[in-house]
C-alpha positions as CSV (number, residue, x, y, z in Angstrom):
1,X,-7.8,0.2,-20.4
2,X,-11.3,0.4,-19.3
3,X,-11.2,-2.4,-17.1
4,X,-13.1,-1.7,-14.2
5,X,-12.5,-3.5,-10.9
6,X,-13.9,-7.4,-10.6
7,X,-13.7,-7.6,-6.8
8,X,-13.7,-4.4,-4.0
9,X,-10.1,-3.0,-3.9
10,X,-9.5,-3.8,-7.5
11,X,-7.7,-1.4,-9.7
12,X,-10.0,0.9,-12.0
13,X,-8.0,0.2,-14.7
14,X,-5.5,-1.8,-16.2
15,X,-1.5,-0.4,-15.5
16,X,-1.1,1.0,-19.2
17,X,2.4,1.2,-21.0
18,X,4.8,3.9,-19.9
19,X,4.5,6.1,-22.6
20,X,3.4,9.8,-22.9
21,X,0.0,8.8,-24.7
22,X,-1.2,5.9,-22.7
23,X,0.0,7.8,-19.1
24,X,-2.2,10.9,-20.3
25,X,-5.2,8.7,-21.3
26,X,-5.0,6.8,-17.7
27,X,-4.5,10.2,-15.5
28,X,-7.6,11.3,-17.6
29,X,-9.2,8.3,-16.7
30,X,-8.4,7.9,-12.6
31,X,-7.2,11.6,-11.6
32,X,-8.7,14.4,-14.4
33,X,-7.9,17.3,-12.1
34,X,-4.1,16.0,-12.7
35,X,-4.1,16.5,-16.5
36,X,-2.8,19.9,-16.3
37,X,0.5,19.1,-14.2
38,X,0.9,16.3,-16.4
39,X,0.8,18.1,-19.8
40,X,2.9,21.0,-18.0
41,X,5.8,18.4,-16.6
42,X,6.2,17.0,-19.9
43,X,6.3,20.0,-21.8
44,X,9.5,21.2,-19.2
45,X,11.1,17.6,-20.3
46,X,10.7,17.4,-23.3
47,X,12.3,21.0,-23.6
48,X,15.2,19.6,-21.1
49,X,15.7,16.8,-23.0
50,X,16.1,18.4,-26.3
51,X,18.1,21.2,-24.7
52,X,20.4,18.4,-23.1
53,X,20.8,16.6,-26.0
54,X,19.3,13.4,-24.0
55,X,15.9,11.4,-23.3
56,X,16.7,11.0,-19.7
57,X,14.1,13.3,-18.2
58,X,11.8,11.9,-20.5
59,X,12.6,8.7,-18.5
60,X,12.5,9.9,-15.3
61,X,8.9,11.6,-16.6
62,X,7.5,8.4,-17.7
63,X,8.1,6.2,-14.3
64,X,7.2,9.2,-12.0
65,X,3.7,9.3,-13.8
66,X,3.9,5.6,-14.2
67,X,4.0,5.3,-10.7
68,X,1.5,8.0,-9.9
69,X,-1.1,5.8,-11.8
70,X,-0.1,2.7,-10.6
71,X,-0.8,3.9,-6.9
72,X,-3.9,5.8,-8.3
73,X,-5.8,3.4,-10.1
74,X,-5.9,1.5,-6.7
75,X,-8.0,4.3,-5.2
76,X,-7.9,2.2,-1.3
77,X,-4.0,3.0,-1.8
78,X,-3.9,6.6,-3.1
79,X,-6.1,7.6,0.1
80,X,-3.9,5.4,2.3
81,X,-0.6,7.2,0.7
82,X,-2.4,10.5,1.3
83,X,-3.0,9.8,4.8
84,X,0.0,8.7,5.6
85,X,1.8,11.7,3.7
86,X,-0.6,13.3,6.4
87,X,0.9,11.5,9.4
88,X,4.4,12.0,8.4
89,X,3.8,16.0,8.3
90,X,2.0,15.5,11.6
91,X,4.4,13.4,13.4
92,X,5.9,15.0,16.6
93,X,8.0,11.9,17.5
94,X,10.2,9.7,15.7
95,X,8.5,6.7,15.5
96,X,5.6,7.8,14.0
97,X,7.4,9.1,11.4
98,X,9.1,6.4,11.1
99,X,5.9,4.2,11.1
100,X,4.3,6.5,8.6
101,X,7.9,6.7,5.7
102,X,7.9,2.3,6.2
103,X,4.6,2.5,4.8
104,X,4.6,4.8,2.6
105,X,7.9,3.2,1.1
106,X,5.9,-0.1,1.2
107,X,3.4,1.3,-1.2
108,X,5.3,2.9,-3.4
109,X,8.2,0.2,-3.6
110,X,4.7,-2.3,-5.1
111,X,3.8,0.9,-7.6
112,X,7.6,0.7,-8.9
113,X,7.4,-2.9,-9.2
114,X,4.1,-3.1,-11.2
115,X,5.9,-0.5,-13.4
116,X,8.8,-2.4,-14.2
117,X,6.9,-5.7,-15.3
């Protein structure tokens, strides 16, 4: 998982398997400062899913950080998600909220994907 990029715009590393050790070793890897909500959110899951007597926040957990990395390790599209999240709060007309959610939805629609391959 050390891969670094080959060509500008590459990924910093390789999208790593969704589970709860190779999602921590890749948010330590491309986002340190996120290791504390990460280890927090899965502790509250993992004490839903046992109260619940089911692994489906575990599930949800996995592809919310599985997408989280696979927007991150693309650093060129976590800062244009970030500035369009800005936009969007920004927008006074319709449009350009409009404009700004398309996007967005574009990027993370390709993070989904790469997390279901």
């Amino acid at each position: 998982m050390a891969e670094q990029p080959s060509a500008p715009g590459g990924p910093l590393i390789s999208m790593p398997a969704l589970t709860p050790a190779a999602l921590r070793a890749a948010v330590a890897q491309i986002a340190p400062a996120q290791l504390p909500s990460f280890a927090e959110h899965l502790d509250r899951v993992v004490e839903q899913a046992a109260t619940q007597s089911t692994i489906a926040p575990l599930r949800t957990f996995l592809l919310w950080w599985g997408e989280f990395v696979a927007i991150e390790r693309y650093p060129a599209r976590a800062a244009r998600l970030r500035e369009l999240e800005a936009a969007a709060e920004e927008a006074t007309d319709r449009e350009a909220l409009r404009s700004a959610l398309a996007e967005m939805r574009q990027i993370t629609d390709v993070a989904q994907r790469e997390i279901s391959v």
